[in-house]
C-alpha positions in Angstrom: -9.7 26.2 8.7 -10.3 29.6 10.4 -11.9 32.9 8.4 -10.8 35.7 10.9 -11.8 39.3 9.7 -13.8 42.1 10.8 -17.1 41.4 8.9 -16.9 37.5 9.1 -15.2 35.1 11.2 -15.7 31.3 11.6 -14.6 28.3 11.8 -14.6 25.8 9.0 -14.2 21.7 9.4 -13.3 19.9 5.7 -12.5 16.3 5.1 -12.6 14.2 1.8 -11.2 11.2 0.8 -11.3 9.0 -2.6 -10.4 5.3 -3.1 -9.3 3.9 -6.5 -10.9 1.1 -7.8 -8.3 0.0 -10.4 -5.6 2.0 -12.3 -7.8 4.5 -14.3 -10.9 4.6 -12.0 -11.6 5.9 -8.6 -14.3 7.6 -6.7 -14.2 10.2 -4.2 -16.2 12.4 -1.9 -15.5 14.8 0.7 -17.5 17.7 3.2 -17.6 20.7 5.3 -19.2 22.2 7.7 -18.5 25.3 10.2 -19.4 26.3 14.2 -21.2 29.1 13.7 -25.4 29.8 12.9 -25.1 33.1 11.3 -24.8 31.8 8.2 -24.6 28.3 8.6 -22.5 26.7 5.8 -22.3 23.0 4.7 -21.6 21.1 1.4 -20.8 17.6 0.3 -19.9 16.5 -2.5 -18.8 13.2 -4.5 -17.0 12.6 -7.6 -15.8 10.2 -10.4 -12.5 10.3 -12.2 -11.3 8.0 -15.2 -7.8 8.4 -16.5 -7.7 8.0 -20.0 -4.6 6.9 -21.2 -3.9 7.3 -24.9 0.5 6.6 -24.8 1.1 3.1 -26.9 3.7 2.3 -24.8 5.9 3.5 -21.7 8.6 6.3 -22.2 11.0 6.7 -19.7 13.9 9.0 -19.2 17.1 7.5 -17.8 19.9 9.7 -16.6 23.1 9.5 -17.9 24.8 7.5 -14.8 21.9 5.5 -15.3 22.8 4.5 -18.9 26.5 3.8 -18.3 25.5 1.2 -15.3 22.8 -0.3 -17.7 25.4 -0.9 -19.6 27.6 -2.3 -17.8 25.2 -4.6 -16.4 23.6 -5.5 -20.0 27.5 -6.5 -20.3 27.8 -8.8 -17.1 24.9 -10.8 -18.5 26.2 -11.0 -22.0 29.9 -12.5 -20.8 27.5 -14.8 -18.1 25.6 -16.0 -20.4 28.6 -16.6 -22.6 30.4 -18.6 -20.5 27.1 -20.6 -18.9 27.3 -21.7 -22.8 30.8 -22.4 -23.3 30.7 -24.6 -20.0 27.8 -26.2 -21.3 29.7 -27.2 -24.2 32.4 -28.4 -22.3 30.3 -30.7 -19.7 29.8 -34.0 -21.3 26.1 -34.9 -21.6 25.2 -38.4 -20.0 
């Protein structure tokens, strides 16, 4: 990052980073620093975050070309496993 202007100017170096632990935890911690002595500037800093998740169950929204191909598939395997039955019917058993 660059602060240009007439009373200050500098130039400002930032990086961070954060791994997650599992699905509702992770830590994370990041720093700058700038080029210049007058002032210096620095900081670090680290962090925790937990995700609480208070939903029962998941909600999804499905388009509406979505739904009509659902469909349609939930269909196919209906009419499968319809006729995997009536052929098992059909195939003598030893």
């Amino acid at each position: 990052q660059a602060i240009k202007g007439d009373l200050y100017s500098d130039d400002i170096f930032r990086a961070g980073a954060a791994y997650l632990i599992n699905q509702d935890f992770q830590v994370h911690a990041s720093g700058l620093m700038n080029f210049k002595d007058t002032p210096s500037k620095w900081q670090v800093a680290v962090g925790v975050s937990y995700r609480l998740d208070m939903h029962s169950y998941d909600e999804y929204v499905i388009p509406k070309e979505d739904k009509e191909k659902q469909k349609e598939e939930e269909e196919m395997e209906k009419n499968l496993k319809e006729k995997q039955e009536e052929f098992d019917e059909a195939t003598p058993k030893k």
